[in-house]
C-alpha positions as CSV (number, residue, x, y, z in Angstrom):
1,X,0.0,0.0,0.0
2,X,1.5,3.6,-0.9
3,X,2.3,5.8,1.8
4,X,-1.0,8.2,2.9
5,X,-1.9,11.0,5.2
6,X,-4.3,10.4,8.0
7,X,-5.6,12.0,10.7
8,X,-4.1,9.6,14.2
9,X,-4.9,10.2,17.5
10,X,-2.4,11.1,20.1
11,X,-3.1,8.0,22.0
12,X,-2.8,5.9,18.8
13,X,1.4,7.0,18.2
14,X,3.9,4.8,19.4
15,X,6.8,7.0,20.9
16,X,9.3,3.8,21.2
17,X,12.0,5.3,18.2
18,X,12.2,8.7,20.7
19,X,15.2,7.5,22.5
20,X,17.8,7.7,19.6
21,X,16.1,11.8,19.7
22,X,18.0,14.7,21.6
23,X,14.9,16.6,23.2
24,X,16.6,19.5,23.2
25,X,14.2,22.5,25.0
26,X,14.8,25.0,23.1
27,X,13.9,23.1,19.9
28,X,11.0,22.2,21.3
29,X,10.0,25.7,22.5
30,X,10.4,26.8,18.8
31,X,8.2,23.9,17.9
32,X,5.7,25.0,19.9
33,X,5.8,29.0,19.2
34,X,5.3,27.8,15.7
35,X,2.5,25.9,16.2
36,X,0.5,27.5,18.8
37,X,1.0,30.7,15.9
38,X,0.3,28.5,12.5
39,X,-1.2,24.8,13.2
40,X,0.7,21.9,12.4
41,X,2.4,23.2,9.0
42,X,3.7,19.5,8.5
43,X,2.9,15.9,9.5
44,X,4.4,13.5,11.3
45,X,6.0,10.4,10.1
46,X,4.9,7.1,11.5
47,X,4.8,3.3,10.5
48,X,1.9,1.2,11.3
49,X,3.4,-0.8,14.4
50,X,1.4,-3.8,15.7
51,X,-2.3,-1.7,16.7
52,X,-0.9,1.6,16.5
53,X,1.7,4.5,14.4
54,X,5.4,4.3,15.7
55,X,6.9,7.7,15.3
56,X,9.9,8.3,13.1
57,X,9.4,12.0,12.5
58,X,7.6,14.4,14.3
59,X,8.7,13.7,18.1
60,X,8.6,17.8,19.0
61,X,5.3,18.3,17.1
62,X,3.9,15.5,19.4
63,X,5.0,16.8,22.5
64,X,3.7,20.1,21.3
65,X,0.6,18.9,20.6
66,X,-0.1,16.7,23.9
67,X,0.6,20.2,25.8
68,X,-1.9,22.2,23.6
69,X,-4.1,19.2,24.1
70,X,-4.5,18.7,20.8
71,X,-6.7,15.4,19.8
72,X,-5.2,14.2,16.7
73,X,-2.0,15.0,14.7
74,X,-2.0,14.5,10.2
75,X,0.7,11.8,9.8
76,X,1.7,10.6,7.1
77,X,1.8,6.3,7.3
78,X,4.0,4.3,6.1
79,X,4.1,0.6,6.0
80,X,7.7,-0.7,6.6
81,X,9.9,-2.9,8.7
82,X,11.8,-1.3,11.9
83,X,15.0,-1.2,9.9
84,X,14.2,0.7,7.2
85,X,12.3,3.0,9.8
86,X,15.0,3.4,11.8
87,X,17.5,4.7,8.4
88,X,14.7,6.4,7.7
89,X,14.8,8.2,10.7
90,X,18.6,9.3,9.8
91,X,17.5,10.3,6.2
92,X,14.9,11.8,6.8
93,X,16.7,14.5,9.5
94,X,19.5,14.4,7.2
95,X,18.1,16.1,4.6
96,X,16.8,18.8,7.3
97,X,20.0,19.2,8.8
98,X,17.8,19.0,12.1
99,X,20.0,15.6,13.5
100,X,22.7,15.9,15.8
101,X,26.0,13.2,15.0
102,X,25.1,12.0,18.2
103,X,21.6,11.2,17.2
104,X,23.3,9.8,14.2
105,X,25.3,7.8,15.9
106,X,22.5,6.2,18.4
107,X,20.9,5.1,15.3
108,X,24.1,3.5,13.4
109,X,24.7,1.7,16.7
110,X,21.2,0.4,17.0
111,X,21.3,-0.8,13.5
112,X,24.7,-2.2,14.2
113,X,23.7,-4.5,17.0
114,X,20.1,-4.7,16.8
115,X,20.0,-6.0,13.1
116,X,23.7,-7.3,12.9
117,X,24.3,-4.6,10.1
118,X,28.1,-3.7,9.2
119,X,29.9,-0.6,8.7
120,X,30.0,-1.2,4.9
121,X,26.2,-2.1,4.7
122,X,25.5,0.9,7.1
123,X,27.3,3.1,4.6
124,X,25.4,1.9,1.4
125,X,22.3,2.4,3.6
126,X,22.6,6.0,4.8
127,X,25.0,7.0,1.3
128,X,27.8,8.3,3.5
129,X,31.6,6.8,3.5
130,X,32.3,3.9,5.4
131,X,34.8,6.2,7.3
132,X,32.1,8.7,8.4
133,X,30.3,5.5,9.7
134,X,33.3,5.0,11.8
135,X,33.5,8.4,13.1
136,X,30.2,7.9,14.4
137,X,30.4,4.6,15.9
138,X,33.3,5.7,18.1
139,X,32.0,8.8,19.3
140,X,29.6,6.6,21.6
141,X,32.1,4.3,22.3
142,X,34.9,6.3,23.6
143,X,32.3,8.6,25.1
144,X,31.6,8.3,29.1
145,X,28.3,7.4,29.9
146,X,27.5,10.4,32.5
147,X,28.8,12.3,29.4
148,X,26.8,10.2,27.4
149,X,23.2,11.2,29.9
150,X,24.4,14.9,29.3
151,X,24.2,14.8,25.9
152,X,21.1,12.8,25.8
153,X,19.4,15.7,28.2
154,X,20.6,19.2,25.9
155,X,23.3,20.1,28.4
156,X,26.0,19.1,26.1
157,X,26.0,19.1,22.4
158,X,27.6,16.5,19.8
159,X,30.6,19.1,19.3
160,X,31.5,18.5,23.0
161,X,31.7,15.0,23.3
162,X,34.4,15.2,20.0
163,X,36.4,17.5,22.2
164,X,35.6,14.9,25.4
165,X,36.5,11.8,23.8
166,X,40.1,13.3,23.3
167,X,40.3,12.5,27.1
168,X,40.4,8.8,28.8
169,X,36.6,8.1,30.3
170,X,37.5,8.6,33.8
171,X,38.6,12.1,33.2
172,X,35.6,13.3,31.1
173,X,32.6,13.9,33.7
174,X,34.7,16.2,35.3
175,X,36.0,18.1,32.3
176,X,32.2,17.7,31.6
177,X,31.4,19.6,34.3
178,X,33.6,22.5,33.9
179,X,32.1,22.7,30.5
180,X,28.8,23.0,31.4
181,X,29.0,25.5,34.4
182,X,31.0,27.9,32.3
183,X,28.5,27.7,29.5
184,X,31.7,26.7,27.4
185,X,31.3,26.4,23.4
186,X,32.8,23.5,21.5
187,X,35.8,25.2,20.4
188,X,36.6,26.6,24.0
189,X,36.4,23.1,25.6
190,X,38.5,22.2,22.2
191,X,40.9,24.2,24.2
192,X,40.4,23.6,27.6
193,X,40.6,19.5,26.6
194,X,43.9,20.5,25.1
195,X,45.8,22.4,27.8
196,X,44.5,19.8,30.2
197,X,45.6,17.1,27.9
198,X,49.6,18.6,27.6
199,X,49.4,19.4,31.6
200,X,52.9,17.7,33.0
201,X,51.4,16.4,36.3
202,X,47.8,16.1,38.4
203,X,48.6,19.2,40.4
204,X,48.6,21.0,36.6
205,X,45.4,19.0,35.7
206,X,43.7,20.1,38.8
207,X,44.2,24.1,38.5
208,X,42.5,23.8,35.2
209,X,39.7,22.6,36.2
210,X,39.2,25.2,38.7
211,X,40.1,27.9,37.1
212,X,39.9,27.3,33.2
213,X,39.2,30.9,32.7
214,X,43.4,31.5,32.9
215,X,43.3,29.3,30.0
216,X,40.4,30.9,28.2
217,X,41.8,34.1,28.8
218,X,45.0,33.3,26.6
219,X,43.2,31.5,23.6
220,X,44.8,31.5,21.6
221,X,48.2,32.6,22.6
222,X,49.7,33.9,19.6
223,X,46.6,35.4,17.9
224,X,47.8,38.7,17.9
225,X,51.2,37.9,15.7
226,X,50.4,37.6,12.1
227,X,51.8,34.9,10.2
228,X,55.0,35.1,8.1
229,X,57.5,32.9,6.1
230,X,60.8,34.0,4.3
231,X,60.3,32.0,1.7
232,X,57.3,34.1,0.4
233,X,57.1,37.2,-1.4
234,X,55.4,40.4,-0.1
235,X,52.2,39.0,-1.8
236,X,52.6,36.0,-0.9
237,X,52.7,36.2,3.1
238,X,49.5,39.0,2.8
239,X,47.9,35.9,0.9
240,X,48.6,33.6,3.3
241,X,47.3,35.9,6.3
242,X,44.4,36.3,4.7
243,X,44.0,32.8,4.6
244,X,44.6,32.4,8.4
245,X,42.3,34.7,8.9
246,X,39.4,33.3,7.0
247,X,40.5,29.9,8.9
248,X,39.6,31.3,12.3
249,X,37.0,33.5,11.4
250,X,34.8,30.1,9.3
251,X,36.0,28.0,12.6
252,X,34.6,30.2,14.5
253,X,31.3,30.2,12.6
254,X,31.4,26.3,12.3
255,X,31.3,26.3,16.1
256,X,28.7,28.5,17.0
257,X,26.6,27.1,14.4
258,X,27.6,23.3,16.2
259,X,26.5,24.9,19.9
260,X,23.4,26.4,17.9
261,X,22.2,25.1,14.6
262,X,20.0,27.5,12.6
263,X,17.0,25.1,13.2
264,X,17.2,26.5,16.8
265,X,16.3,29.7,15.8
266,X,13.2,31.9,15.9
267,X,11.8,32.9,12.0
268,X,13.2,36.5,12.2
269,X,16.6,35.6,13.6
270,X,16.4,32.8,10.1
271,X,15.3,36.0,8.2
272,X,18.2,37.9,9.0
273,X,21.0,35.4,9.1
274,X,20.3,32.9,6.3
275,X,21.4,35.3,3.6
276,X,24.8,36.1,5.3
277,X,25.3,32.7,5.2
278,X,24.4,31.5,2.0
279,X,26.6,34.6,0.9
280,X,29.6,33.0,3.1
281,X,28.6,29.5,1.3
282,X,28.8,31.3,-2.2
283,X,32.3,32.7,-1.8
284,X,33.4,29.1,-0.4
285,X,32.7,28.2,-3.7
286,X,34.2,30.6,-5.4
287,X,37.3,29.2,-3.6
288,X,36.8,25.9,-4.2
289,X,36.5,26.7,-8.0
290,X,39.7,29.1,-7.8
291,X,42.1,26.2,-6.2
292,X,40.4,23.2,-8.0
293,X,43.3,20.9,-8.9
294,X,42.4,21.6,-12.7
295,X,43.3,25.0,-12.0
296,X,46.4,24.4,-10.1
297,X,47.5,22.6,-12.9
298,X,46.9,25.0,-15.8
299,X,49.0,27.7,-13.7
300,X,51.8,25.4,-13.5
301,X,51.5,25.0,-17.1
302,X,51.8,28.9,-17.7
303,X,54.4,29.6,-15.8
C-alpha cells in the first residue's frame, strides 16, 4: 500500500524510536511557538506498528501537541519494517539538517547490534563513507556514559563530546562539568581539553579545572602575531594571512553554528541570518572553483 496522510490520534502514536532523539528545549519551545501561531504546517512520520503508528518524524510536534491538548495530529503512514524505519529516521533528518552526530550515531549503533548490520552495509544504507560510519560509531564508544546522559538531556552538544572523547573516560565527567558551568562552546572546551591534555602532572590537571578561565583568557596565545615565512614574497605572506584569517574566522562560525544550529532559531533571527550565510557559502565556492586541482595545474602550465 503507498504511503497516505491520515488524521491519528495522540493515543494511537507509538513514541518507542524517541530515544535515539535529543529533546533538546529549546527546539521544542520553537516547535511550539510555531504551532500555537500556525497549526501543524507538517505531519508527522509514522509506520503502522502492531495496533498503532510508531513515530519516526515528528517527536517535538507531538510533545507540542499533547501540551496544547490537541486530539489528533495529520501523519503521514508508512508501511515498513523497523530497519528501514530506523534509516529512515537518519535520512529523513538528514536532509533537514535537524540531527545531531550524536543522534546519528545512536541510530548506526542500534542498527549495528540490533540488526547485525556492518559498517560497509550501514554506509550503502545512509549514502555516507564507510569512514564517516566509523566516526560515528566511536564517538559513543569512547564517550563516558554520564557524558553520554548529558548529551542525551541538551546540556552538552555532539561538538563536546568530539572534544571529550580526546580524554580517557574517567577524566571526562569532570571536564564535563567544567564545561557545562562555564557555558563553554565546542571550540573553547576544544581548548580547555587541550591544555589539560599537555598538563605535566595532576597538580597542573587540577588548576584547570578550577580555574579554566586563565586558559580561556590566553586562547589562543599567539593570535595577535600575524603569520610570516621568508620564503614568500610580499604577496605572498598577505595571501597567506588572509588565509589564516578566513581559517579562524569560518571556525569560528562552524562552532557556534555546532552549539546552535540554525533550526534553533526563531523565523526572524532565520530572516536575518540565512542570507549572510548563503553569501559566506557562495564565496566558499568561489574558492573551491579558484584552487580546483584543474586549475592548479593549468597555472603550473603557464608559468
Amino acid at each position: 500500500m503507498s504511503p497516505r496522510i491520515e488524521e491519528i490520534p495522540l493515543a494511537e502514536f507509538d513514541l518507542s524510536l524517541s530515544g535515539m532523539r535529543i529533546m533538546n528545549p529549546a527546539r521544542i519551545h520553537q516547535v511550539e511557538k510555531s504551532m500555537r501561531l500556525h497549526g501543524q504546517l507538517q505531519p508527522v512520520v509514522a509506520r503502522i506498528h502492531e495496533k498503532g503508528y510508531q513515530i519516526i518524524d515528528g517527536f517535538k510536534r507531538f510533545y507540542t501537541a499533547t501540551d496544547m491538548m490537541m486530539k489528533t495530529l495529520q501523519c503521514l503512514v508508512l508501511e515498513i519494517d523497523l530497519s528501514q524505519a530506523k534509516v529512515l529516521l537518519m535520512n529523513y533528518n538528514l536532509s533537514h539538517q535537524s540531527m545531531e552526530a550524536w543522534e546519528e550515531a545512536m541510530v548506526l549503533q542500534d542498527l549495528h547490534k540490533t540488526h547485525s548490520l556492518d559498517q560497509h552495509s550501514l554506509a550503502r544504507l545512509t549514502g555516507h563513507s564507510r569512514s564517516w560510519v566509523s566516526r560515528r560509531l566511536s564517538l559513543i564508544d569512547k564517550t563516558d556514559e554520564k557524558v553520554s546522559s548529558q548529551i542525551m538531556m541538551g546540556t552538552l552538544t555532539s561538538s563536546h563530546a568530539r572534544a571529550l572523547i580526546k580524554l580517557p573516560r574517567g577524566n571526562q565527567p569532570d571536564m564535563a562539568r567544567v564545561i557545562i558551568n562555564c557555558g563553554l562552546s565546542s571550540r573553547q572546551s576544544d581548548t580547555l581539553v587541550d591544555a589539560y591534555l599537555k598538563a605535566e602532572d595532576e597538580d597542573n590537571r587540577r588548576h584547570i579545572l578550577n580555574h579554566p578561565e586563565q586558559i580561556l583568557l590566553n586562547d589562543p596565545p599567539d593570535s595577535e602575531e600575524e603569520p610570516y615565512d621568508v620564503r614568500l614574497s610580499l604577496l605572498g605572506n598577505k595571501l597567506m594571512q588572509s588565509t589564516v584569517n578566513a581559517i579562524v574566522g569560518l571556525q569560528d562560525l562552524l562552532s557556534r553554528l555546532d552549539d546552535h544550529p540554525i533550526v534553533m532559531f526563531n523565523e526572524t533571527e532565520k530572516v536575518i541570518i540565512t542570507p549572510f550565510l548563503r553569501e559566506v557559502s557562495d564565496y566558499a565556492e568561489k574558492l573551491s572553483e579558484i584552487t580546483d586541482d584543474s586549475q592548479i595545474h593549468k597555472s603550473k602550465q603557464q608559468q
